[in-house]
C-alpha positions as CSV (number, residue, x, y, z in Angstrom):
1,X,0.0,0.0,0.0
2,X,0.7,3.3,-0.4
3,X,3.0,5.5,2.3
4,X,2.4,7.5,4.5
5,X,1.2,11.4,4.0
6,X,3.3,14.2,3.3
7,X,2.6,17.3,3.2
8,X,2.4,17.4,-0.7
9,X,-0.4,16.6,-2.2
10,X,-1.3,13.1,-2.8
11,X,-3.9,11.5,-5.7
12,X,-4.7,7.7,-5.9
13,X,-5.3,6.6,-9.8
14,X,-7.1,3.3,-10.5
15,X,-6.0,1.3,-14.0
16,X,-7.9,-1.6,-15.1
17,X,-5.3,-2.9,-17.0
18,X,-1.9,-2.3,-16.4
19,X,-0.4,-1.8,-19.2
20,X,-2.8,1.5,-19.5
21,X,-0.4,3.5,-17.3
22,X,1.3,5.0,-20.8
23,X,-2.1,5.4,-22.6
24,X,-2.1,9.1,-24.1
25,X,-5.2,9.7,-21.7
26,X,-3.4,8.5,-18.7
27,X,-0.5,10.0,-19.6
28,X,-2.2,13.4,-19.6
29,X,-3.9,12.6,-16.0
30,X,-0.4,11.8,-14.2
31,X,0.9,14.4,-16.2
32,X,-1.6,17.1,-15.3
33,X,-1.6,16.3,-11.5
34,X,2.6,15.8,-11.1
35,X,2.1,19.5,-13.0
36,X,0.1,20.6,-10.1
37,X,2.0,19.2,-7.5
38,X,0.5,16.3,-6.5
39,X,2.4,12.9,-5.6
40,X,0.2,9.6,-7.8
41,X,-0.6,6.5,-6.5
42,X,-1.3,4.1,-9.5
43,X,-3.7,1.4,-8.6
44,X,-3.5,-1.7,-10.9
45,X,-4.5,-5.8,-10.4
46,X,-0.9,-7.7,-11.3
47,X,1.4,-7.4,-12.5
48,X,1.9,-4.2,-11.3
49,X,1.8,-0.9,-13.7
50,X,5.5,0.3,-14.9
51,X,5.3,3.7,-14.0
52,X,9.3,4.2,-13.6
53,X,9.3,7.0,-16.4
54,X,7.1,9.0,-14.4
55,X,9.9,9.6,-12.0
56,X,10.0,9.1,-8.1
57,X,6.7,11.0,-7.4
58,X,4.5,8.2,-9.2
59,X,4.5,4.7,-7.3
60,X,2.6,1.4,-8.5
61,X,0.3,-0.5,-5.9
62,X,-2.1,-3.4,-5.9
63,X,-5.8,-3.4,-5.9
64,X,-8.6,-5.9,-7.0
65,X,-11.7,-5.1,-8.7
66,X,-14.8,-6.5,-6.6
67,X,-17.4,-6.6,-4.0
68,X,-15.8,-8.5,-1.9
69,X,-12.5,-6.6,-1.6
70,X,-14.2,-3.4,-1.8
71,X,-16.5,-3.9,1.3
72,X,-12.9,-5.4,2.8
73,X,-10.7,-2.4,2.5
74,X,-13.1,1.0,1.3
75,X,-13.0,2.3,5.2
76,X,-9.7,1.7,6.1
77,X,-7.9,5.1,7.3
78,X,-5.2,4.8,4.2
79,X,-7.6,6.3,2.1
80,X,-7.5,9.3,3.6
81,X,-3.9,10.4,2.7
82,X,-5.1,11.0,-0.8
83,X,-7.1,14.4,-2.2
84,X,-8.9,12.9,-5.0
85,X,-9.3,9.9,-6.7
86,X,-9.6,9.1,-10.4
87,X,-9.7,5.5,-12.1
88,X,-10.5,4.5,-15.5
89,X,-13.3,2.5,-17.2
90,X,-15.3,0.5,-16.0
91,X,-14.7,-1.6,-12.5
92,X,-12.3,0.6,-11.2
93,X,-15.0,3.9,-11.5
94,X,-16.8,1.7,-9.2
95,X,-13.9,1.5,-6.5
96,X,-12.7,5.0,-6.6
97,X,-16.5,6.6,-6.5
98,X,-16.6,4.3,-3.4
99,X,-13.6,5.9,-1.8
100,X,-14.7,9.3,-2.9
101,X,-17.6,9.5,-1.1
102,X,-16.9,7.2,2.0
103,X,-14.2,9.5,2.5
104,X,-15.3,13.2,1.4
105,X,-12.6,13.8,-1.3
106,X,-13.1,14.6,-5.2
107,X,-13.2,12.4,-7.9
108,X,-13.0,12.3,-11.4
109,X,-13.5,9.7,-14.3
110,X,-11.5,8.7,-17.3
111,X,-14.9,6.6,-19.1
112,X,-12.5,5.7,-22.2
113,X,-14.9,2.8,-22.6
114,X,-18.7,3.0,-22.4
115,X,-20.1,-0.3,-22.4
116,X,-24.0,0.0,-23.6
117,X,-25.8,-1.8,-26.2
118,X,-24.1,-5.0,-27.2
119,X,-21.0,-3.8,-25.5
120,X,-22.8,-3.9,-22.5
121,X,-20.3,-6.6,-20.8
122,X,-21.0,-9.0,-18.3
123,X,-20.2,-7.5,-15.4
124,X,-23.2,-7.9,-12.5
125,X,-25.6,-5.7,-12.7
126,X,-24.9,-4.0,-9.1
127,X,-21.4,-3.5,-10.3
128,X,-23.0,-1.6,-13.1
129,X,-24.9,0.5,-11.5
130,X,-22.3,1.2,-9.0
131,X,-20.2,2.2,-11.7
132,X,-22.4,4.5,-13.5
133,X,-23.9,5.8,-9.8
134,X,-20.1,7.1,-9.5
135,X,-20.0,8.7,-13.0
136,X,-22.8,10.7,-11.5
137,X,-21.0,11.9,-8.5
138,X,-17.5,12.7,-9.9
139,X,-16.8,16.0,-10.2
140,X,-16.3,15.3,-14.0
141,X,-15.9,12.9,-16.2
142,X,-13.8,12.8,-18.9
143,X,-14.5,11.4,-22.8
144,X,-11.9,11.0,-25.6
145,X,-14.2,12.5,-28.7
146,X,-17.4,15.1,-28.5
147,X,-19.4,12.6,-30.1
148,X,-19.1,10.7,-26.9
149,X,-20.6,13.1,-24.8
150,X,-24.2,12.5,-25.5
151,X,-23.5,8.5,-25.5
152,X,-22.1,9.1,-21.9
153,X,-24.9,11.5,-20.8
154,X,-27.5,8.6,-21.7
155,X,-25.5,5.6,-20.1
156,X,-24.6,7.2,-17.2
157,X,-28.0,9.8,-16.5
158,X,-25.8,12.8,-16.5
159,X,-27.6,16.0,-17.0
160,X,-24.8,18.6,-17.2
161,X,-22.8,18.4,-19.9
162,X,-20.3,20.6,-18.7
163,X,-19.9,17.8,-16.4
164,X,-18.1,16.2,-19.3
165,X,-14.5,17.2,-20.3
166,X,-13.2,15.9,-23.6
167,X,-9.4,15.1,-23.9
168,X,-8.5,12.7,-27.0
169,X,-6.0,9.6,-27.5
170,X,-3.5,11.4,-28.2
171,X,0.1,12.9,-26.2
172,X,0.2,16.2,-26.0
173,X,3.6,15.9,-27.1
174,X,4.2,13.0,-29.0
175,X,7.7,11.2,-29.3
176,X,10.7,12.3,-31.8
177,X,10.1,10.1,-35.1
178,X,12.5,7.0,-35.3
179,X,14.9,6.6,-38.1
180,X,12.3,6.0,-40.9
181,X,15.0,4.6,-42.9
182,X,16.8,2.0,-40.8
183,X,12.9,1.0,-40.0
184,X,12.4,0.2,-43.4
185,X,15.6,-1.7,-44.2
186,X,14.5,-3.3,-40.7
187,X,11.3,-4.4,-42.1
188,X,12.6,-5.3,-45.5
189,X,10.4,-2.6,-47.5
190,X,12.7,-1.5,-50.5
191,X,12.6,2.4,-51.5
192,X,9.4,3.4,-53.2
193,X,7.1,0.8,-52.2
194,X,4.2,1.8,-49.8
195,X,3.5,0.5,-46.5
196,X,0.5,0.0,-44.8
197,X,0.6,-0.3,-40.8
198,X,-1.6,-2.0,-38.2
199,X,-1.7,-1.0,-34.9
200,X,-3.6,-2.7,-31.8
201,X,-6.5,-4.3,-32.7
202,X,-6.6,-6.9,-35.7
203,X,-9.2,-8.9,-36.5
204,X,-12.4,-8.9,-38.6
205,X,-14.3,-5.6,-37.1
206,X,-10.9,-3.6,-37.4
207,X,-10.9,-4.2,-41.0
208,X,-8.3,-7.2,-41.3
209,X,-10.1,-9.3,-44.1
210,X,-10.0,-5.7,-45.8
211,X,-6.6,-5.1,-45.5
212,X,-5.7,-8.7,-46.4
213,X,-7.7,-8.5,-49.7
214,X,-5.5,-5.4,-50.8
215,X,-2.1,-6.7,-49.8
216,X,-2.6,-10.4,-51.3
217,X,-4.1,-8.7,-54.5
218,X,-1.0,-5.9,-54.9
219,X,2.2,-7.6,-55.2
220,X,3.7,-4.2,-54.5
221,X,2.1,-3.3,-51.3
222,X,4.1,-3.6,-47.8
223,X,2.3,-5.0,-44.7
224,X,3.3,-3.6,-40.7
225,X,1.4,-5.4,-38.4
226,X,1.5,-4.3,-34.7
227,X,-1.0,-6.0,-33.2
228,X,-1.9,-6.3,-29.4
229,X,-3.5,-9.8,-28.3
230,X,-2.8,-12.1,-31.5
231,X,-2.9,-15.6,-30.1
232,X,-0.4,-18.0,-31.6
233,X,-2.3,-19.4,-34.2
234,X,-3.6,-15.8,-35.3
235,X,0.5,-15.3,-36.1
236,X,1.0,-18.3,-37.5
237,X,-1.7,-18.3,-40.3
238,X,-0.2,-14.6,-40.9
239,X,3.2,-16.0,-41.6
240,X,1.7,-18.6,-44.2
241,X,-0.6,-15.8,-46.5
242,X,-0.2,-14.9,-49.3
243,X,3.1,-12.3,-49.9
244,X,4.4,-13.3,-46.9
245,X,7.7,-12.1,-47.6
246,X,6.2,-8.4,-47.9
247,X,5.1,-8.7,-44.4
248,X,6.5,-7.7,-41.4
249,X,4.6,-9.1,-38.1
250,X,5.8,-7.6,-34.3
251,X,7.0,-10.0,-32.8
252,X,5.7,-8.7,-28.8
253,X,4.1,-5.9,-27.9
254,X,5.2,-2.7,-28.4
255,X,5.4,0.1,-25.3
256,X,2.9,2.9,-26.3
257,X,6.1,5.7,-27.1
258,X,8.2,3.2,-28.9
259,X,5.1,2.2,-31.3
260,X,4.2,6.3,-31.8
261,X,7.9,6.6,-32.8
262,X,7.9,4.2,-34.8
263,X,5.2,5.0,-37.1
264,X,6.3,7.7,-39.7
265,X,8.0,4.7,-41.2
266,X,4.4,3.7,-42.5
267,X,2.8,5.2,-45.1
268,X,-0.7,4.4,-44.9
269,X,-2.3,3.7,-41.3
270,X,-5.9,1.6,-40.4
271,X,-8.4,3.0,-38.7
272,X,-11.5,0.4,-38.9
273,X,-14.4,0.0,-36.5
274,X,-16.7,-2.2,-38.0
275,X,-18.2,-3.8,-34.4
276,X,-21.4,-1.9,-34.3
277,X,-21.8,-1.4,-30.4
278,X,-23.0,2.5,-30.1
279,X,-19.3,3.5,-28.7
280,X,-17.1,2.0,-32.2
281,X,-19.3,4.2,-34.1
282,X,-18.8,7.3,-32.0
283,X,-15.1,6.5,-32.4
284,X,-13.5,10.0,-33.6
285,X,-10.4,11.0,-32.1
286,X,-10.8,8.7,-29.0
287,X,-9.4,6.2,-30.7
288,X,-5.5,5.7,-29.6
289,X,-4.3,4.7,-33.2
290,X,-5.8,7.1,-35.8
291,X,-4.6,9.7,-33.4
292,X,-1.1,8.3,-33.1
293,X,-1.3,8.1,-36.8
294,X,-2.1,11.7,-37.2
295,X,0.3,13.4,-34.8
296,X,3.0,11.4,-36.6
297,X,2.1,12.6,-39.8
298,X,0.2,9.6,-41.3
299,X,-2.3,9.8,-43.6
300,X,-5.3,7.1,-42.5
301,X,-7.9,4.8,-43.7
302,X,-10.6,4.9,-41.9
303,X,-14.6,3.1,-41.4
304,X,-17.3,5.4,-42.6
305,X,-19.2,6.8,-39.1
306,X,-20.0,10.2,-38.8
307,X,-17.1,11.0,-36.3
308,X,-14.6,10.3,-38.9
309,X,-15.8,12.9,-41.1
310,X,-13.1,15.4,-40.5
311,X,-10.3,13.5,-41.9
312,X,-11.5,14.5,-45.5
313,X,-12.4,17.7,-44.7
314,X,-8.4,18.0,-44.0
315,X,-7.9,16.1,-46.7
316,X,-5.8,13.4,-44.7
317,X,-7.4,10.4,-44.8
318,X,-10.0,8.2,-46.4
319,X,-13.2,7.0,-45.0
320,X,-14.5,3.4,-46.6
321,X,-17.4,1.2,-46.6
322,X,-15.9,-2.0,-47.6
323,X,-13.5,-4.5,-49.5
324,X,-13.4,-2.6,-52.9
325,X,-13.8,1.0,-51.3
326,X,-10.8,-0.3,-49.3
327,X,-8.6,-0.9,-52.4
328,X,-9.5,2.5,-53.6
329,X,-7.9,4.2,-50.9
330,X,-4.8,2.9,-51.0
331,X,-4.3,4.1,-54.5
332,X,-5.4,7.6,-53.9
333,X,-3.4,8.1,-51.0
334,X,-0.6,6.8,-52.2
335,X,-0.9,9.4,-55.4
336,X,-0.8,12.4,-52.7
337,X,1.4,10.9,-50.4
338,X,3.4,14.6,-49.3
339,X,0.7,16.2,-49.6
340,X,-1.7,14.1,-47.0
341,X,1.2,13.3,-44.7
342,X,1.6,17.5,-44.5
343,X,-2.8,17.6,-43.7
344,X,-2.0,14.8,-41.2
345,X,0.3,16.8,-39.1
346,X,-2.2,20.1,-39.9
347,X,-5.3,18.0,-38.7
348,X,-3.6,17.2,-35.2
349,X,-2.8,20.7,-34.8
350,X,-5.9,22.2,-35.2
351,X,-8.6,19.6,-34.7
352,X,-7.0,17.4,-32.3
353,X,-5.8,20.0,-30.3
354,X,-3.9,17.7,-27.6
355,X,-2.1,20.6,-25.9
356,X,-4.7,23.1,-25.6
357,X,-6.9,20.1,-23.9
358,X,-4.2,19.0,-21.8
359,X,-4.4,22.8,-20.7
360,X,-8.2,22.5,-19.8
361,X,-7.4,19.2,-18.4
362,X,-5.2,20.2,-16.1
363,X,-7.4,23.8,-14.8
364,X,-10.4,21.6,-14.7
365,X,-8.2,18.7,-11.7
366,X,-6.3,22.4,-10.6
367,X,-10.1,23.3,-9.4
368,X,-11.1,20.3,-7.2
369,X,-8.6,20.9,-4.2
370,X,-7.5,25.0,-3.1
């Protein structure tokens, strides 16, 4: 557990995952409170999170998700070293709204993941309603695109909408660009050819058969696959398609900075949300990819939802409905390469906007504690 307090102040964050703790949206909520001061406490089942690049003001601890462990620890004393409480979607909202109000300190909510309609989960149902119940009560809550906002308001029952702070999937100062050249030699592309890239999700609903379709039918295309979760048999049926020798597969996962970097090295990068569950099609820039994409100055392919329509307004990506429209793309991006990866970088400027909503981010947490 946690030390004891000092007189700094001190903030307990709650991860469902782990490996979130480098996530552009968490990055921005360590970043914003070690900005104003405060000393982080990030919860996390095990393993615990690697938070050593945070510096010595940032410590991992352990914590499990559930009834039984919450009615176990909520009203021990510890709790009260910490000013506010945050925790991401979905069980750990539960566990910090507990805290929050058991022990009269602020909260706020990261909802990166709203789990209605057939992304409803299977959670209990107390759990859910304990989870939405301390959506309510935060002080905020915070969604990664605008076109979340009303999705939340509905799941959740919250009235204000000012209640509801937008901050996107993206670092507010994204990584220098690895050496796009020894990537390329790395991954076997030769000069000229064009390279489409995968990152974190791949299967079906994020447009894989799509993507497979165009590479196995263009003996000139390049294939980067980055994929998070791809069992063993997922990798091995990759290594036997077709042009296999124009694909390069990561072999393990990639830390969150080290796959940004790495991506001005592609040419072309996915952005496919085909599972129809209301938050995929209110993706925009909450999703972690397209935005990495963006700020690193790649031009995208993206599903056709109305929250992707900017990206041909700046004239820096492609929206598609299928196979064929899929195909398409890649040729008409790859004809206005310069010019789109220029419109990429202009797009995450001025309609991503990650520094000026770090800025809000941070005034918004600077306001729960004088």
């Amino acid at each position: 557990m946690a030390g004891s307090r000092t007189s700094r102040r001190r903030a307990a964050h709650f991860l469902l995952i782990p490996g979130l703790a480098h996530s552009p949206p968490n990055d921005a909520i360590i970043g914003a409170l070690l900005d104003l001061d405060y000393a982080v406490d990030v919860y996390s089942p095990l393993p615990l999170a690697d938070v050593a690049e945070y510096g010595d003001r940032v410590t991992a601890h352990p914590v499990e998700y559930g009834r039984r462990w919450l009615l176990t620890n909520c009203a021990s004393r510890r709790w009260r070293q910490y000013d506010v409480f945050s925790a991401t979607a979905e069980a750990p909202i539960a566990v910090a709204g507990v805290l929050s109000r058991l022990h009269r300190r602020p909260s706020f909510m990261l909802v990166d993941e709203i789990k209605s309609g057939s992304y409803y989960g299977d959670a209990r149902e107390h759990w859910k309603r304990l989870c939405r119940w301390a959506m309510r009560h935060a002080a905020f809550c915070i969604v990664n695109d605008e076109a979340r906002i009303g999705l939340l308001r509905e799941y959740a029952g919250i009235g204000d909408p000012h209640r509801i702070l937008v901050y996107p999937g993206c670092y507010r100062a994204p990584p220098p660009p690895a050496d796009r050249d020894a990537l390329r030699r790395q991954w076997s592309i030769p000069d000229g050819r064009i390279a489409l890239g995968v990152s974190g999700g791949f299967n079906d609903t994020a447009g894989a058969a799509w993507l497979l379709d165009a590479f196995c039918a263009d003996p000139a295309l390049h294939l980067v696959v980055q994929a998070a979760g791809l069992s063993r048999f997922e990798r091995e049926l990759l290594s036997h398609v077709d042009g296999r020798e124009r694909l390069h597969l990561e072999p393990g996962w990639l830390p969150w900075r080290e796959a940004w970097a790495a991506a001005p090295a592609i040419d072309i990068g996915l952005s496919i949300y085909l599972n129809e569950a209301p938050q995929f099609q209110k993706m925009g820039v909450s999703s972690n990819r397209l935005c990495m994409f963006l700020a690193m100055g790649v031009p995208v392919i993206a599903s056709r939802q109305p929250s992707f329509r900017f990206l041909e307004e700046y004239d820096c990506g492609v929206v598609v409905d299928d196979s064929k429209s899929f195909t398409a793309a890649v040729d008409r991006i790859a004809g206005r390469l310069p010019r789109m990866r220029e419109n990429a970088l202009r797009c995450a400027r001025e309609y991503i906007r990650a520094p000026e909503r770090y800025a809000a981010l941070r005034e918004r947490i600077g306001g729960l504690v004088r």
